[in-house]
C-alpha positions in Angstrom: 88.2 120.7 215.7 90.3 118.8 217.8 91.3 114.9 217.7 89.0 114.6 220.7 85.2 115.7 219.5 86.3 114.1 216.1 87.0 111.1 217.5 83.9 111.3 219.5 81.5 111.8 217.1 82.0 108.4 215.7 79.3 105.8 215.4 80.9 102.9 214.7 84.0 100.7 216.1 87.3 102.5 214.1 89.7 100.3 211.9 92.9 100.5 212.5 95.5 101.3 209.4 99.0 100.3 211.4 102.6 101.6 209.3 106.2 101.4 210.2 106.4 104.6 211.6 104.2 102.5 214.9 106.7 99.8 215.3 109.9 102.5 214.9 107.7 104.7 217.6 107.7 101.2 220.1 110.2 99.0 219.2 114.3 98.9 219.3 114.8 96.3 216.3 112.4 97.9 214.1 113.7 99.7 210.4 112.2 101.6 207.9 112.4 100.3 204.3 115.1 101.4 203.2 117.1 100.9 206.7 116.0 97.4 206.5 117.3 96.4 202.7 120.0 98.3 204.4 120.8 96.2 207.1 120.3 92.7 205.6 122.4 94.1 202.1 125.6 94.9 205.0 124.9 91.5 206.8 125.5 90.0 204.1 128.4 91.1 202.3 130.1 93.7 205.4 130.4 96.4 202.7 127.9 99.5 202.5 128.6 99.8 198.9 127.2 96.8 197.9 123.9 98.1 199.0 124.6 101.4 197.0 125.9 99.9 193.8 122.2 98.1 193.8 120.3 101.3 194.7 122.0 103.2 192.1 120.6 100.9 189.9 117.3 101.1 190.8 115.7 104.6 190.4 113.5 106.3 188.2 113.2 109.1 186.0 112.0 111.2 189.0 115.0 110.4 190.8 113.0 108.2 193.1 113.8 104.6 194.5 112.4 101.9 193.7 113.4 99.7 196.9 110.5 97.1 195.4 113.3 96.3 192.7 116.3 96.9 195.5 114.3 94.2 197.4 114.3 91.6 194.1 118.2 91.7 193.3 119.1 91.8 197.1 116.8 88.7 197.3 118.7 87.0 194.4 122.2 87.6 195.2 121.7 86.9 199.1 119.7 83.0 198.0 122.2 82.2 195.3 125.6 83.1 197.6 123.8 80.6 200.8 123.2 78.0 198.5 126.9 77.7 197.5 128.1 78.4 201.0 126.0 75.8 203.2 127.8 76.1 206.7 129.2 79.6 206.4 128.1 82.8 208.4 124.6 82.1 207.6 124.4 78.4 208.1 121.4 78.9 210.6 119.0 80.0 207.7 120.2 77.0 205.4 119.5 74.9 208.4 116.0 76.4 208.1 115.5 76.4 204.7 116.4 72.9 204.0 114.2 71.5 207.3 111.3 73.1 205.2 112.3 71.4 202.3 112.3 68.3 203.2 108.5 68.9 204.1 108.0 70.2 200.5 107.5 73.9 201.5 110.2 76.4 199.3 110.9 79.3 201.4 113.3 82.3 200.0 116.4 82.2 202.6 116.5 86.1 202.2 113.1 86.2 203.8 113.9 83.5 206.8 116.9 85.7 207.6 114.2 89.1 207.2 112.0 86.9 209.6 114.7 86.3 212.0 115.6 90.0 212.3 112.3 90.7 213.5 110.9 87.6 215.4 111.2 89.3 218.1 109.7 92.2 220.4 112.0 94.9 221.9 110.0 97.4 223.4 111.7 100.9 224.3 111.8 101.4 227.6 110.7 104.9 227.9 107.2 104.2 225.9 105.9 102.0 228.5 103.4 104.3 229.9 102.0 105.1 226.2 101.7 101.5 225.4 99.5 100.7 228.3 96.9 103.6 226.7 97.5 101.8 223.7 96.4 98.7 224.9 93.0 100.3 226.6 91.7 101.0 222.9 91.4 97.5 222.1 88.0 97.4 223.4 86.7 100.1 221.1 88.6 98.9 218.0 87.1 96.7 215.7 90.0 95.2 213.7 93.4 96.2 212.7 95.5 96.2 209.2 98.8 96.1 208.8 101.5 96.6 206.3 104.6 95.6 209.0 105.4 91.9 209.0 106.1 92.2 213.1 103.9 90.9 216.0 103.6 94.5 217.6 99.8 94.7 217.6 99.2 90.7 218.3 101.4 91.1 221.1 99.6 94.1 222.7 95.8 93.2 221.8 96.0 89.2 221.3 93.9 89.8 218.2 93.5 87.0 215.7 96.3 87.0 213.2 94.9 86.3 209.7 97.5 86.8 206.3 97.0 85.9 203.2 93.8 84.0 202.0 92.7 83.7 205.5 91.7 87.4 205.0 88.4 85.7 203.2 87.8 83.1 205.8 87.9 85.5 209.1 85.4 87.9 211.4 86.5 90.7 211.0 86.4 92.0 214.4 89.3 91.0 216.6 91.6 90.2 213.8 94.5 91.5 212.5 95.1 91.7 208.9 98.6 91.4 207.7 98.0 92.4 204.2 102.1 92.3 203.4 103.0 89.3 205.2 104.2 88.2 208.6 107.5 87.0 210.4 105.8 83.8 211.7 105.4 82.9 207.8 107.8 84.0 205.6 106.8 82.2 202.5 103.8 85.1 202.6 106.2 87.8 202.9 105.4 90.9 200.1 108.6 92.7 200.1 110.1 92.0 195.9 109.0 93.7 192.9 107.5 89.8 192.1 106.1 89.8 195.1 103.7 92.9 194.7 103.1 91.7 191.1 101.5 88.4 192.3 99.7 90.0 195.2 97.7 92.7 192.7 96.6 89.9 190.5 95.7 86.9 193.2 94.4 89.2 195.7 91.4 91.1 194.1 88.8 89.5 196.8 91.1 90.6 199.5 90.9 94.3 198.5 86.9 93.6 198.2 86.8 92.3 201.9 88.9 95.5 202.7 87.0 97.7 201.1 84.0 96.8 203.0 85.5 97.8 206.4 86.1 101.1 204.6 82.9 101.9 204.2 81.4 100.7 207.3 83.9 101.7 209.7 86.2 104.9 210.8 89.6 104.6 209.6 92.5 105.6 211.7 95.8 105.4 209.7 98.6 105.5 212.1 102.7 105.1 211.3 102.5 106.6 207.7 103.4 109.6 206.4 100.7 111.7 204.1 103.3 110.8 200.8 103.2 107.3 201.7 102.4 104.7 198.8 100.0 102.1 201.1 97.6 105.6 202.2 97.6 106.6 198.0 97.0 102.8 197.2 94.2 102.3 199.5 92.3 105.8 198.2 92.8 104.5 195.0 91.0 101.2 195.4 88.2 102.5 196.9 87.1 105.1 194.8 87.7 102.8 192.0 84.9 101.3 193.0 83.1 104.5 194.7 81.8 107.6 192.9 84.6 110.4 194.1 81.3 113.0 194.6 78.7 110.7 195.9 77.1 110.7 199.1 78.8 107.7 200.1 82.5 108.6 198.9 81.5 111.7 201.4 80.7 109.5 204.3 84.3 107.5 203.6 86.3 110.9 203.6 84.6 112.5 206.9 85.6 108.7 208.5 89.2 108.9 207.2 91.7 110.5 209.7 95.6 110.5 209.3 97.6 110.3 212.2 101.1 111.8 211.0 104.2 112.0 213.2 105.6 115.6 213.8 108.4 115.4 216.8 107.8 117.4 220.0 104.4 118.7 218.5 101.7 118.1 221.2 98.5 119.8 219.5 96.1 117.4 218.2 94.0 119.8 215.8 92.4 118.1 212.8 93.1 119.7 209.9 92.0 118.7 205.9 94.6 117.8 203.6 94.2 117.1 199.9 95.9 113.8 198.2 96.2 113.6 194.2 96.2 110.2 193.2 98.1 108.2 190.7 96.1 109.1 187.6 96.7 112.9 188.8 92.8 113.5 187.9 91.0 113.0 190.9 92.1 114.8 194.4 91.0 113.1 197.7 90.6 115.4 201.0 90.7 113.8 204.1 91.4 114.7 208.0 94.8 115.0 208.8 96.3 115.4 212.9 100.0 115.9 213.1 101.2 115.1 216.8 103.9 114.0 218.8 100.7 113.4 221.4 99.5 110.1 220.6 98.1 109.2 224.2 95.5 112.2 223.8 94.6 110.1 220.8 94.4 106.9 222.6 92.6 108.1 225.2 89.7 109.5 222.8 89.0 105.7 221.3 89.3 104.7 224.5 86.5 106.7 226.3 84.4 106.5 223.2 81.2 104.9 223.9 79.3 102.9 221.5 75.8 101.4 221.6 77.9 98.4 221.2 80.7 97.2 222.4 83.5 95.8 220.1 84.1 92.9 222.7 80.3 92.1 222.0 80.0 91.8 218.1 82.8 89.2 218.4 81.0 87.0 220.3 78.2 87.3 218.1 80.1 87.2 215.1 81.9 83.5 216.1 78.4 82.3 217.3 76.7 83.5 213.8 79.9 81.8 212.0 79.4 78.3 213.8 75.8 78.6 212.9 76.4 78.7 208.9 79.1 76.2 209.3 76.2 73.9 210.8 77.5 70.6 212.6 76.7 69.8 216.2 75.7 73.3 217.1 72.2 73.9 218.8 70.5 77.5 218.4 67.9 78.8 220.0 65.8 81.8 219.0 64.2 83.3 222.5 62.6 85.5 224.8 62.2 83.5 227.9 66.2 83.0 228.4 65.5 80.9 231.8 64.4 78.0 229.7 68.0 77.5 228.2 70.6 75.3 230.0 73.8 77.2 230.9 75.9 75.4 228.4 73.3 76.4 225.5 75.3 79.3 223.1 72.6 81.9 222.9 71.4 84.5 220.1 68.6 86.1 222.0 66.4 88.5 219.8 63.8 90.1 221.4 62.6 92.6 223.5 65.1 94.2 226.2 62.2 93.9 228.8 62.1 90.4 228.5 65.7 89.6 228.0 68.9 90.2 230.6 72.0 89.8 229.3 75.1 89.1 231.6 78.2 90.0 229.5 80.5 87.9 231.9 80.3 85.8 234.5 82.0 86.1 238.0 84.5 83.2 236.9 84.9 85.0 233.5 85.7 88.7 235.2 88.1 87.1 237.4 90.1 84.9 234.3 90.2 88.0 232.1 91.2 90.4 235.0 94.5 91.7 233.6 92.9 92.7 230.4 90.2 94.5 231.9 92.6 96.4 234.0 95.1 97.5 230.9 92.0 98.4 228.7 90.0 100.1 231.8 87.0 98.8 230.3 84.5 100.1 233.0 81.6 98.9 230.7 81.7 95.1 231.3 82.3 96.0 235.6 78.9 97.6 235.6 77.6 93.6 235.8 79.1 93.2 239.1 76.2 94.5 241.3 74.3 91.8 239.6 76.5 88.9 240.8 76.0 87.2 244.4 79.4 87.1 245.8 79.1 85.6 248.8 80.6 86.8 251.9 83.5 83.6 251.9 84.7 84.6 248.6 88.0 85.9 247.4 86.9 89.0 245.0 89.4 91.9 244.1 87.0 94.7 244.0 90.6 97.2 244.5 91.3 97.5 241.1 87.8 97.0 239.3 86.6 100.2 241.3 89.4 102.2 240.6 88.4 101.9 236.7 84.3 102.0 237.6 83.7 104.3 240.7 79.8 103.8 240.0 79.8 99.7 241.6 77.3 100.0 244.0 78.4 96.7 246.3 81.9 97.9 246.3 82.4 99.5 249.6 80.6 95.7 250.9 83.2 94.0 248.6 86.4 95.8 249.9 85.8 95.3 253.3 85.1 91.5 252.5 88.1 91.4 250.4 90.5 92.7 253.4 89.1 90.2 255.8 89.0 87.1 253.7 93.3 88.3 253.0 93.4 88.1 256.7 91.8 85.0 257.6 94.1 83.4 254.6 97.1 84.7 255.8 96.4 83.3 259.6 95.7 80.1 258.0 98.9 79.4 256.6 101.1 76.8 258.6 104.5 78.4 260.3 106.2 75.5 257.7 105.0 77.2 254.8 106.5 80.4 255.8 110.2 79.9 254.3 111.4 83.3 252.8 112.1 83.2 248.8 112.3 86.6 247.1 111.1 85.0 243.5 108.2 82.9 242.5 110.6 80.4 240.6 112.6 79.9 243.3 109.3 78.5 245.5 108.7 75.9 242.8 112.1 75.0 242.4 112.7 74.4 246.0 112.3 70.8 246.2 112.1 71.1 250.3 108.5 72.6 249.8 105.5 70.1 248.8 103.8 70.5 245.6 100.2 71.5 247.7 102.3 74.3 249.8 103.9 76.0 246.9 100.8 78.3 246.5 100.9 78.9 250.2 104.2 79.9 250.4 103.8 82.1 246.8 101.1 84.0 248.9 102.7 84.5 252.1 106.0 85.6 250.8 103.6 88.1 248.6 102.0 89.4 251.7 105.7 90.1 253.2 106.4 91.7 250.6 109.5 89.2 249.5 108.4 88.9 245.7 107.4 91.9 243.5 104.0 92.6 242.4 105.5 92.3 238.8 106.5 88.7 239.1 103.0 87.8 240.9 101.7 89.0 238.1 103.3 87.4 235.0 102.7 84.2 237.5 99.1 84.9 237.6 99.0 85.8 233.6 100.3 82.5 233.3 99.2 79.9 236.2 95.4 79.0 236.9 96.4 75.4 237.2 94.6 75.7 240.9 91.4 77.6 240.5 90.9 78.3 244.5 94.6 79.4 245.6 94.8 81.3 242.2 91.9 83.5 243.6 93.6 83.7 246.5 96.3 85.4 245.1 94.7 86.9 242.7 93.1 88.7 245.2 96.0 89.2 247.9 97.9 90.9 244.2 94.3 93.4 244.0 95.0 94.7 247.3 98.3 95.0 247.3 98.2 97.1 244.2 95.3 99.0 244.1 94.2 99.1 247.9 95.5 99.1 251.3 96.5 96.2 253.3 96.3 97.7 257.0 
């Protein structure tokens, strides 16, 4: 079977189970395990022997490492040498460390300084086009958990970032759980042979909430290799607590599918593979793809349709959570939607006859436009030939049509959209036509009044004088002014997905 009819049998939103191997597929400053002990061990004292004198010290009778225990002396040695050597080479992290302190929170300097190496983002160049299929499966995906401490996936699908004993306090859906730690909080970092200890004894009802995604949910593990301790770890904890031959422990292997890496390989057949866990007693088979083709995958999750949409169960989900945490909060249990007010939060159960559910509004489809367009989510467009867009307003139909070919109003829409450009452009005063190339360089020029900035922005954008790139980082990060931010919003549609003439 290939990746494409397995993925599409699925009935429910997949999980996905993110590794290392995702953020060494994307990223420049990303290491494996080992590479990363590596790197901090030769920051820290300039010799590569250092780090193989520890090493050396730490394997087992298998002749495997244990980079746990590499991770606990490194640890030691690199927080005992900064704490007799304030304002040397690393007087940045004691500067950290001791701020913290004087606030009464102990943080290990080792893990400020493994925080610092991978604060931030530095996407390779030449996986741009995968990552914007990458981004489109956000709408299908339910949650994600990770084992890297970087801000890869919040980055890409600004999902909530939960570590630590916020696991128990979240929705699931639309959160990320960082089950080993992140870089915005290194004081939950998991990386030392302590550090594992304490999470297997403190986190027991963390593995529980786990576990339940597991069984309710498809399970994509992506970045880890088929040896890899975190995939042996989580079969282990869940048929611990499921039968290995029942029904159920059935239903959890036919949702499990391992993604592994295999360079150049482009087939994307599943295939079973059998695991032997720890004890060596029970075997585990689940589906296994080997590909260098991960966009096929993407795009699978991404054209899977649901009864549901992910997007919705969150909103339900954080209107179902304010409802137990009780407050101010008014519900209302209906069929007869027109007698709520527009500012009422709604959980409407009953009959799909009597009840008409817009999932966005106009002014909601326009402030989430970017993300619509980078997840192609054609779904939520199919509202638009419900909405009464009236002939004097600025709409960009251009790039919501070239995701859903099936809007009925669109031809109306595109025409009004070119005319409205037009009559906007004529409109704009001869001294608000003063040539800048960037958008920064508008609202730094001091010559131009605060109310003709936008004007300029958009005719400079109609000339063709600023890139579509910088309008839109502007527009990802500007709707201080709702009107001319339609405006331009609109002009950028065109420009990009239509045709100006």
């Amino acid at each position: 079977m290939n990746i494409i009819d397995f993925i599409g049998k699925y009935k429910n939103h997949p999980i996905l189970f993110i590794g290392t191997g995702m953020s060494l597929r994307y990223l420049k400053n990303s290491y494996t395990w080992d590479n990363l002990l590596k790197k901090i061990a030769y920051d820290f004292s300039e010799s590569e022997e250092y780090y193989l004198d520890i090493k050396s010290k730490c394997y087992s009778n298998d002749n495997k490492c244990n980079y746990l225990k590499v991770a606990e002396i490194l640890e030691n040695d690199f927080n005992s040498k900064l704490e007799n050597d304030r304002n040397g080479k690393f007087k940045k992290i004691n500067d950290i460390f001791y701020e913290k302190m004087k606030g009464n929170i102990k943080l290990s300097r080792f893990k400020i300084y493994l925080c610092e190496l991978l604060s931030e983002l530095e996407y390779r160049e030449e996986t741009q086009t995968e990552l914007k299929e990458f981004k489109k499966i956000r709408k299908n995906i339910g949650s994600v958990i990770t084992t890297n401490y970087d801000s890869l996936i919040e980055d890409l699908f600004e999902f909530n970032k939960l570590i630590g004993n916020k696991i128990l306090l979240s929705n699931p859906y639309g959160s990320v759980y960082k089950i080993h730690g992140c870089v915005k909080e290194p004081e939950k970092i998991i990386i030392t042979e302590s550090d594992y200890k304490n999470f297997d004894n403190k986190y027991e009802l963390i593995r529980a909430q786990l576990l339940s995604l597991f069984i309710h949910n498809p399970i994509i593990f992506m970045g880890y290799s088929i040896t890899d301790d975190n995939i042996k770890k989580i079969l282990k904890t869940i048929f611990t607590y499921v039968e290995p031959n029942s029904k159920e422990a059935e239903n959890i292997k036919n949702n499990f599918l391992l993604v592994e890496y295999e360079k150049d390989n482009k087939e994307v057949l599943i295939t079973e593979h059998d695991i032997v866990l720890e004890d060596s007693t029970t075997t585990i088979r689940i589906n296994k793809v080997k590909t260098d083709n991960f966009i096929t995958i993407y795009n699978a999750i991404s054209n899977l349709h649901l009864p549901i949409s992910a997007l919705d169960v969150r909103k339900v989900q954080t209107i179902v959570k304010e409802i137990y945490a009780g407050g101010e909060i008014k519900v209302s249990i209906t069929e007869d939607v027109d007698s709520l007010k527009n500012s009422d939060k709604i959980l409407a159960i009953g009959s799909s006859k009597t009840i008409q559910y817009h999932y966005q509004t106009e002014k909601e489809l326009l402030a989430n436009y970017f993300s619509i367009i980078e997840e192609s989510n054609s779904q939520i467009l199919s509202f638009i030939d419900k909405y009464q867009i009236n002939q004097a307003q600025y709409f960009p139909i251009f790039g919501f049509s070239s995701i859903n070919s099936n809007i009925f109003c669109a031809s109306r829409l595109k025409k009004q959209q070119k005319d409205n450009i037009k009559k906007c452009i004529k409109r704009i005063k001869e001294n608000h036509k003063k040539i800048h190339s960037t958008v920064k360089s508008i609202l730094n020029d001091n010559d131009i009044p605060t109310s003709y900035k936008m004007n300029c922005i958009i005719w400079n954008t109609f000339k063709g004088n600023i890139s579509l790139d910088e309008v839109e980082s502007f527009l990802k990060t500007d709707h201080s002014n709702e009107t001319a931010y339609r405006k331009l919003l609109t002009l950028y549609d065109l420009k990009k997905y239509g045709d100006i003439s």
